[in-house]
Structures are given as C-alpha cells and as structure tokens.
C-alpha positions as CSV (number, residue, x, y, z in Angstrom):
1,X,4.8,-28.1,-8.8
2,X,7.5,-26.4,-6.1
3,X,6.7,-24.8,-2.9
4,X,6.1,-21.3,-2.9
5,X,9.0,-20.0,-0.3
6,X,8.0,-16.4,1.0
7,X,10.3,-14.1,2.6
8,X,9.2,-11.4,5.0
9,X,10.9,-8.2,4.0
10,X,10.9,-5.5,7.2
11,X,11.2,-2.1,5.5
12,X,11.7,1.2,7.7
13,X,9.8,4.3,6.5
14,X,11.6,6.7,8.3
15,X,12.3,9.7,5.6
16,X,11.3,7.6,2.5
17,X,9.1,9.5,-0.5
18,X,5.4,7.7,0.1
19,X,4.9,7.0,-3.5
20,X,8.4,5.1,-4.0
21,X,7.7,3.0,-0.9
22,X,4.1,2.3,-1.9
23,X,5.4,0.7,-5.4
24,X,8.4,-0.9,-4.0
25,X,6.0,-2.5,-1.6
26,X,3.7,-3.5,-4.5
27,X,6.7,-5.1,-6.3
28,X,7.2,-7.1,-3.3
29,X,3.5,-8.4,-2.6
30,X,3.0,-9.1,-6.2
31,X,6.5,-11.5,-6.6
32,X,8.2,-9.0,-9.4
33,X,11.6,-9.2,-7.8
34,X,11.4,-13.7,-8.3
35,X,12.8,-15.4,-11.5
36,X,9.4,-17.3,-11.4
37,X,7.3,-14.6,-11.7
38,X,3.8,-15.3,-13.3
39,X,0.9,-12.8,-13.2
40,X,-1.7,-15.3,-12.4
41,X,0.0,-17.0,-9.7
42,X,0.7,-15.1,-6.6
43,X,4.1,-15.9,-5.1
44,X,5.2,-12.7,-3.3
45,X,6.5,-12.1,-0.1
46,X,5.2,-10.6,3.5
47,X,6.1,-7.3,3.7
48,X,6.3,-5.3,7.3
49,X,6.4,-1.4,7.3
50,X,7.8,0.1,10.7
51,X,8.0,3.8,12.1
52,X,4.6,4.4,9.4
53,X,4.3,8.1,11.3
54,X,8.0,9.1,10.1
55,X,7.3,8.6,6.0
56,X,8.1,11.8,4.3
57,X,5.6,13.7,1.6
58,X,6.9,15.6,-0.8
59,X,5.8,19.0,-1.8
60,X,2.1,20.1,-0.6
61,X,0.8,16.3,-0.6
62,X,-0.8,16.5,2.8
63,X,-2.2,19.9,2.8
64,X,-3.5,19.8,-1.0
65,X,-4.2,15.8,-1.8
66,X,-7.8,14.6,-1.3
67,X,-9.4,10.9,-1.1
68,X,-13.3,11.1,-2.3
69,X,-16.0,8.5,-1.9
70,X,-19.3,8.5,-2.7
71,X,-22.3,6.7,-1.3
72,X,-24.5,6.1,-4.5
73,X,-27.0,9.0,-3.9
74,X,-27.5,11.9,-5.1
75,X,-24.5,14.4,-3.6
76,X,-23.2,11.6,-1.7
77,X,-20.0,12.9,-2.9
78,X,-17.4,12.9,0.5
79,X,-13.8,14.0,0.3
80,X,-11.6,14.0,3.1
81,X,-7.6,16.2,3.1
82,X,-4.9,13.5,2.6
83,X,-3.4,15.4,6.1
84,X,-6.9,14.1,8.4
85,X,-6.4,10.8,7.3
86,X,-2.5,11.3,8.3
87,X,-2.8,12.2,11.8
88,X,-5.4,9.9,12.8
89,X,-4.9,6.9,10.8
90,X,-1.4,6.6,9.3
91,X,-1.9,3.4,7.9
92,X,-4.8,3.6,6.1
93,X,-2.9,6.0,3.7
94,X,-0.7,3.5,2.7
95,X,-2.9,0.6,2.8
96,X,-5.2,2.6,0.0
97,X,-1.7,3.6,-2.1
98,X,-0.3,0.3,-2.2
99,X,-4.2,-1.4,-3.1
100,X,-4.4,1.0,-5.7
101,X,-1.5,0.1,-7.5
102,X,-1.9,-3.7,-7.4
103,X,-3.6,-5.4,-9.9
104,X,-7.6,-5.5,-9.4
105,X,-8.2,-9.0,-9.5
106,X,-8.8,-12.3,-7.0
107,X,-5.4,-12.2,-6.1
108,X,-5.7,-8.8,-4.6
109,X,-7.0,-9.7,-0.6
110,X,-4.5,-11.8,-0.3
111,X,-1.6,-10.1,-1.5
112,X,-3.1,-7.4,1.4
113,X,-3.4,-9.7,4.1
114,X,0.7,-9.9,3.7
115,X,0.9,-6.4,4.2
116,X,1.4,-5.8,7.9
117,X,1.8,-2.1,8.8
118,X,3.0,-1.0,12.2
119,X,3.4,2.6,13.6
C-alpha cells in the first residue's frame, strides 16, 4: 500500500464562471486528475480558493437563483436569493456548489475539510 501524497492547489477566483470553478474544484477534492484514481478511496488534494468576493456569475444568477430548505413541518418551506447569501456569506455559496456535486457518500466530510476558502 503507497502513501497517499496530496498537493495543495491555490486557485484565484478573480473573474472565473462559479459553476466551472465549483467542478474544477470537485475534480480536485475527489483525486480525478491522479493516474490512481479509485472511487472508493479518497486521494485528492487540498484545494485553497483566494479573492472568493471577485468570482464572476453569469447572466441573472444572483438576482434570479434561489437556495430552499425546509424544516419538516408543515410550510416550513424557506428560500433565500442566491444574491443575500452573496453579500453576507461568500463562501457559503461555494461551499454548498462544490458539496453538491461531490459524491454523497462517507468520503464526503472529508473531502470538505480540504476545501479551505478565503475571501
């Protein structure tokens, strides 16, 4: 059995689409870009996002996207504008993008402790 050797990759999201650098980020937590890539064994690398408030949406994203949640209860239904989340939390939008396209399974928390997001 070798050593898992992780790299930390320092991305800048100054005027790059959100989406694109959401799944390029997923890529990298997940291992894709490694010759021994296996789904069931987690060997990707630490990824650190700088300048988080500079990303660029394309379109109407912030004004017209919402993020729901519900509370179990009858009409617990919340939704929040994509742009709310935006000005007070930037990194919580990208935290919830990249979660959402990595696999939903025990490897998930950790892959998301090696995402570190700084504004």
């Amino acid at each position: 059995m070798s050593i898992i050797e992780r790299k930390t990759h320092v991305i800048d999201a100054t005027d790059k689409p959100f989406g694109r650098l959401a799944s390029a980020i997923a890529g990298l937590l997940q291992g894709k870009h490694k010759v021994q890539y296996l789904p069931n064994i987690d060997i990707g690398d630490t990824v650190e996002v700088l300048n988080i408030k500079k990303i660029k949406f394309s379109g109407k994203k912030l004004e017209q996207k919402m993020y729901y949640r519900h509370s179990g209860y009858l009409g617990g239904l919340k939704e929040i504008k994509a742009k709310t989340i935006f000005t007070t939390k930037p990194a919580q939008i990208l935290e919830m993008a990249v979660k959402n396209m990595l696999p939903k399974n025990r490897l998930l928390t950790a892959r998301m402790k090696r995402l570190i997001i700084k504004p």
